[in-house]
N, C-alpha and C positions, 0 to 999 in steps of 0.2 A: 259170727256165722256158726252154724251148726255143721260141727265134723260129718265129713262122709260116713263116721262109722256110728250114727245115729241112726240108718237107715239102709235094709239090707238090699231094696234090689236096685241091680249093676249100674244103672245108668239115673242122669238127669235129664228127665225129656218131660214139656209138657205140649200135648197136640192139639189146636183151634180149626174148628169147620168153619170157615168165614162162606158165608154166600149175600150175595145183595140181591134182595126182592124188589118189592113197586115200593119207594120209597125209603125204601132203610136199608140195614144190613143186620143179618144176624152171626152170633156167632159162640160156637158149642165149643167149649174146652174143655178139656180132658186133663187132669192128674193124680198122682199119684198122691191116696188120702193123709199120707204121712207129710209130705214135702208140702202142700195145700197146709196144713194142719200148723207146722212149725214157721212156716213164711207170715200166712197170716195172724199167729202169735206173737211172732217178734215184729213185722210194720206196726201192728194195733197196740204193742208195747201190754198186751192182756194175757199174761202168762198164763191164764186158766182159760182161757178160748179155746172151744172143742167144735170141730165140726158137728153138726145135728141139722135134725129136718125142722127148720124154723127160720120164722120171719128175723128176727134178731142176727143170727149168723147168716143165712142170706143177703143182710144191709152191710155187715161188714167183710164178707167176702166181696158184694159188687163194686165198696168202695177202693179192696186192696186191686181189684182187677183195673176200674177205671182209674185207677193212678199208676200202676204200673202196662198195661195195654192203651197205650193212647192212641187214640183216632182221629185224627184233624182232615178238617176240608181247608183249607186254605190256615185263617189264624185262628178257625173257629175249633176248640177243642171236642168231639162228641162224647156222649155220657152215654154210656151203656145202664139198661136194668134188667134187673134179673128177671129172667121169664120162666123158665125151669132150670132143675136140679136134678142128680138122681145119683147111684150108687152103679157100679158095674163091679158087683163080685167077682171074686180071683180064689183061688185055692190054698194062694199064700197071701196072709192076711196085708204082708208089706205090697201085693200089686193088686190089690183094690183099690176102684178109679174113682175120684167125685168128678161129674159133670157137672158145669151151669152151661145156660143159654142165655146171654144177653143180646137184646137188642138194641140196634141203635136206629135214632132218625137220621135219616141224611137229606140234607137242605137242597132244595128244588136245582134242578142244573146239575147237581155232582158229577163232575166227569171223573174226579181223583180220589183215592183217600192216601192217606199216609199212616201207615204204623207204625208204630215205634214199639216193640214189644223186648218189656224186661222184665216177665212176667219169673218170679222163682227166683230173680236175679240176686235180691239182697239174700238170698241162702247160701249160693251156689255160686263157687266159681266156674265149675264145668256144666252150668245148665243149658240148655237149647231147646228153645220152642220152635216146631212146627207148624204152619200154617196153611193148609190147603186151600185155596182162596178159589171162589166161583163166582165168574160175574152173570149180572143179569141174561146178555148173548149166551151164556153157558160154558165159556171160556173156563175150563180148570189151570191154575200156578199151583206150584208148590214153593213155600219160603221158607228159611232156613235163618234163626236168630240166634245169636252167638254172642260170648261178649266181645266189643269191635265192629259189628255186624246185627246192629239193633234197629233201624229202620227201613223202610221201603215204601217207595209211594208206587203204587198199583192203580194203574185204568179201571173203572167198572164197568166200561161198555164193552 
């Protein structure tokens, strides 16, 4: 793991916009470019992996995401792909945020998903991802992932 004192701002947090549309669900993550940067260096075991605006790290950020964010309908695992990306500058270099947006299908019928999000996980002892979850009715959750506190299976109606 990578010390706390590799990265200066105060907290581990990364924040997901889940909403489910006609068919699928999408969903916007937010983190901190530094914590993005070292997490998927050390799963991808590629010491020189730099975040950039490119197809190449786009494949393997969407792959660190659908292995650590998993989404299942029942035994059916879903696969998220990257739809967009972006940057949200900060005035201190350490809280500038990369977005992705991945989408996912979801299989005819879905009344449930389950997540299980350990997103940051293998970094961070004290990490927590947030989840703002909207269902198709417009039903807004808010979830809170912890280590102990990595799943939750969620209505989308």
């Amino acid at each position: 793991m990578v010390s706390a004192a590799a990265t200066s701002h105060p907290f581990r947090l990364s924040v997901a916009d889940m909403r489910v549309t006609e068919g699928g669900l999408s969903a916007e993550i937010r983190f901190f470019w530094d914590d993005l940067q070292f997490a998927v260096m050390e799963h991808s075991s590629d010491m020189e992996f730099v975040l950039a605006d490119s197809p190449e790290v786009d494949s393997t950020v969407e792959a660190y995401i659908n292995e650590l964010l998993l989404l299942r309908v029942g035994e059916v695992t879903l696969m998220g792909r990257v739809a967009a990306r972006g940057v949200e500058d900060a005035d201190i270099i350490d809280e500038i945020m990369w977005w992705y947006r991945l989408e996912y299908a979801l299989p005819a019928g879905t009344e449930r998903v389950e997540i299980r999000n350990r997103l940051l996980f293998n970094l961070f002892e004290d990490q927590r991802n947030i989840v703002n979850f909207r269902t198709l009715g417009g039903r807004k959750r808010t979830y809170d992932f912890s280590w102990g506190r990595e799943s939750v299976s969620i209505p989308l109606l």
